[in-house]
C-alpha positions as CSV (number, residue, x, y, z in Angstrom):
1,X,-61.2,-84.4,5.7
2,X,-62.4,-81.0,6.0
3,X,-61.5,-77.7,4.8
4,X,-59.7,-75.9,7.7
5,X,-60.7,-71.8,8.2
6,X,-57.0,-71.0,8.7
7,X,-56.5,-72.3,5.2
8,X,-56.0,-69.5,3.0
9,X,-54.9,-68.0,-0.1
10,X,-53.9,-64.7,-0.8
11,X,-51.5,-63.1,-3.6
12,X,-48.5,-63.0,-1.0
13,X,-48.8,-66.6,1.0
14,X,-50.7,-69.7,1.6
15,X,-51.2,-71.2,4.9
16,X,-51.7,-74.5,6.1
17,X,-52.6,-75.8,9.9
18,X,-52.7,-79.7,10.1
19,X,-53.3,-80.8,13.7
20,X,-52.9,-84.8,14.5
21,X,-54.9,-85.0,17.5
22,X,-57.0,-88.2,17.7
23,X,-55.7,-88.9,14.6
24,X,-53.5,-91.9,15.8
25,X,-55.0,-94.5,13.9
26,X,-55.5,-92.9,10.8
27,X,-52.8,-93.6,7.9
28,X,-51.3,-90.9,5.8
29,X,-53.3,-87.9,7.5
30,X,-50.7,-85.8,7.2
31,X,-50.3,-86.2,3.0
32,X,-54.1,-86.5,3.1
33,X,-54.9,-83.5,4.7
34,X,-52.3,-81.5,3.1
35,X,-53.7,-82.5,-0.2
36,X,-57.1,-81.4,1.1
37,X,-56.1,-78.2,2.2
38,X,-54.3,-76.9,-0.8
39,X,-56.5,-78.4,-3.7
40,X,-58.6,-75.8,-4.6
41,X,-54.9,-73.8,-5.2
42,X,-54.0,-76.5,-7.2
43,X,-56.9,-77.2,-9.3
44,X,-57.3,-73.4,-9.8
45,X,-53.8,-72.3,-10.6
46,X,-52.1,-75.4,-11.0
47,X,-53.6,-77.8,-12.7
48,X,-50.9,-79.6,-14.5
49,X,-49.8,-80.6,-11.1
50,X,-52.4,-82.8,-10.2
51,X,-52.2,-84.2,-13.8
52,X,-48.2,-84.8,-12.7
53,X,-48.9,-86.8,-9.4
54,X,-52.0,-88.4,-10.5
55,X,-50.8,-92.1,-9.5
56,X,-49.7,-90.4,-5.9
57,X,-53.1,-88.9,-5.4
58,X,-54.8,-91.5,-7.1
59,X,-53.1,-94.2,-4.5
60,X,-54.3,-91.7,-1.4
61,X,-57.9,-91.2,-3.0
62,X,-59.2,-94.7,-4.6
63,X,-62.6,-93.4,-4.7
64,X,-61.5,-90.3,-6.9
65,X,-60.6,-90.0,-10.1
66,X,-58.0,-87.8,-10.9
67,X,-56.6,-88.9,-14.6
68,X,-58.2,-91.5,-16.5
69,X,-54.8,-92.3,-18.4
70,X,-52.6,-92.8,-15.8
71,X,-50.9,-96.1,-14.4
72,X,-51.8,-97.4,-10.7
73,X,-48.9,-96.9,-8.9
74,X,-48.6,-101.1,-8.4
75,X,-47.5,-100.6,-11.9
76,X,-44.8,-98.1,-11.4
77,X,-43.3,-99.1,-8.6
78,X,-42.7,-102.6,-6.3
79,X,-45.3,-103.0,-3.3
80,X,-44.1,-105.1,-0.3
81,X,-42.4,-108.5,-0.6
82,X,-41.2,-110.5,2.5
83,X,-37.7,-109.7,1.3
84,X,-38.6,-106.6,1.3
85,X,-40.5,-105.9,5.1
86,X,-37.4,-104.1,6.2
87,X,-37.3,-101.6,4.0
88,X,-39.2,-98.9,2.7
89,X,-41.8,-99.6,0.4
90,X,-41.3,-98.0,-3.1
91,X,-45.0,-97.0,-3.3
92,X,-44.9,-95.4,0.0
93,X,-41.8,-93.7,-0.8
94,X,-43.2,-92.3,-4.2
95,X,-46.0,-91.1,-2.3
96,X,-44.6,-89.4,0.2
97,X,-42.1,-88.1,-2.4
98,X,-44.5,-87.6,-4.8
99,X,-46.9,-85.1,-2.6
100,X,-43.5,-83.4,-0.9
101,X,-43.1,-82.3,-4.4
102,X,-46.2,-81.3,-5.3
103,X,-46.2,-79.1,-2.6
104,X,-42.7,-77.8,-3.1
105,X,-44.2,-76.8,-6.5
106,X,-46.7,-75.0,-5.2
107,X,-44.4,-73.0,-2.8
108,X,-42.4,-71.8,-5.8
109,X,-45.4,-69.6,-7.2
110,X,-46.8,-68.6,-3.7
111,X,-45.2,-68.7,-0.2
112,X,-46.6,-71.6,1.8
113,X,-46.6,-72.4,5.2
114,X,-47.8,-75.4,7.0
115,X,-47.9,-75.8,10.6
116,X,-48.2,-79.5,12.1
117,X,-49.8,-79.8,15.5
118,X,-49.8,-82.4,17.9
119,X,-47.0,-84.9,16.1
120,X,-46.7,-87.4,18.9
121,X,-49.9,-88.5,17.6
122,X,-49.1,-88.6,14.2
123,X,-48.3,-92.0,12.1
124,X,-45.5,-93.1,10.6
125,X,-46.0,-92.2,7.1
126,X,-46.9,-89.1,7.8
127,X,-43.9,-88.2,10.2
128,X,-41.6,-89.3,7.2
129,X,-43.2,-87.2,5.1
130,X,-42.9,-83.8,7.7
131,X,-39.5,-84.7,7.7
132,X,-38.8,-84.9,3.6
133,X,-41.0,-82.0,3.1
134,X,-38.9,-79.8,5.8
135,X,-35.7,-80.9,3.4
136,X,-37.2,-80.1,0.2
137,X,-35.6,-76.0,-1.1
138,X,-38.3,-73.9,-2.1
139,X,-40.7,-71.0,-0.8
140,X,-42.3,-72.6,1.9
141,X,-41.4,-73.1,5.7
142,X,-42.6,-76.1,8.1
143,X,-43.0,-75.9,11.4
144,X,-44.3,-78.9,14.2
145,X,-46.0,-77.4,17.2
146,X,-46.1,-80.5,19.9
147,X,-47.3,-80.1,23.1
148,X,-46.9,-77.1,24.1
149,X,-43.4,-76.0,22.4
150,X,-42.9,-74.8,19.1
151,X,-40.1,-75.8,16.6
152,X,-39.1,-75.0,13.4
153,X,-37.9,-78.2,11.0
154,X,-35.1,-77.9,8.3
């Protein structure tokens, strides 16, 4: 992970550029990087947030620590099961829900954007989570770029 130049943060907006290329392989990039990229906002202005979503981010990041006090996320919600391999984990889906949110929360103090580069190489997870966060109401506006179009989500 890396902190992108085009990441910035001024009193008006924040901007965010996530770009899959070569990224194929590499679970949860998208959530990843966005977390990356707007963590010094959050930390610095916002740090109840992180407090909030601290099994989410915990469950992302097992080397970091982010609340001492909190529950693993096994213990708040089921992992897979074979009866279960057709659906939608419930960890997955809080995590994907649980960073959508984050960010939503983010976006009502500052206008955010995030632009998403190069989805056909994106992975699943993270595709899901594009689309959730493009439904989510609040001050902040998604848009994919792949190949060499442009498109706005939501």
């Amino acid at each position: 992970m890396y902190k992108d130049p085009s990441t910035f943060v001024t009193h008006k907006e924040i901007r965010v550029s996530i770009s899959f290329e070569e990224k194929l392989f590499h679970s949860f990039y998208g959530l990843k990087e966005c977390w990356w990229q707007l963590r010094d906002v959050v930390e610095n202005h916002h740090p109840e947030l992180k407090r909030r979503f601290s099994a989410e981010l915990q469950f992302l990041f097992p080397e970091e620590s982010f609340n001492e006090r909190i529950d693993p996320l096994e213990a708040l919600a089921a992992g897979s099961s074979e009866r279960r391999l057709s659906k939608e984990s419930e960890q997955i889906f809080r995590v994907v829900w649980g960073i959508s949110k984050l960010i939503q929360f983010v976006s009502y103090h500052s206008p955010l954007q995030i632009r998403f580069y190069y989805l056909a190489e994106a992975d699943r997870v993270s595709l899901q989570f594009i689309s959730y966060l493009s439904s989510l109401k609040g001050k902040h506006e998604t848009t994919n770029t792949c190949w060499r179009g442009s498109s706005k989500l939501g």
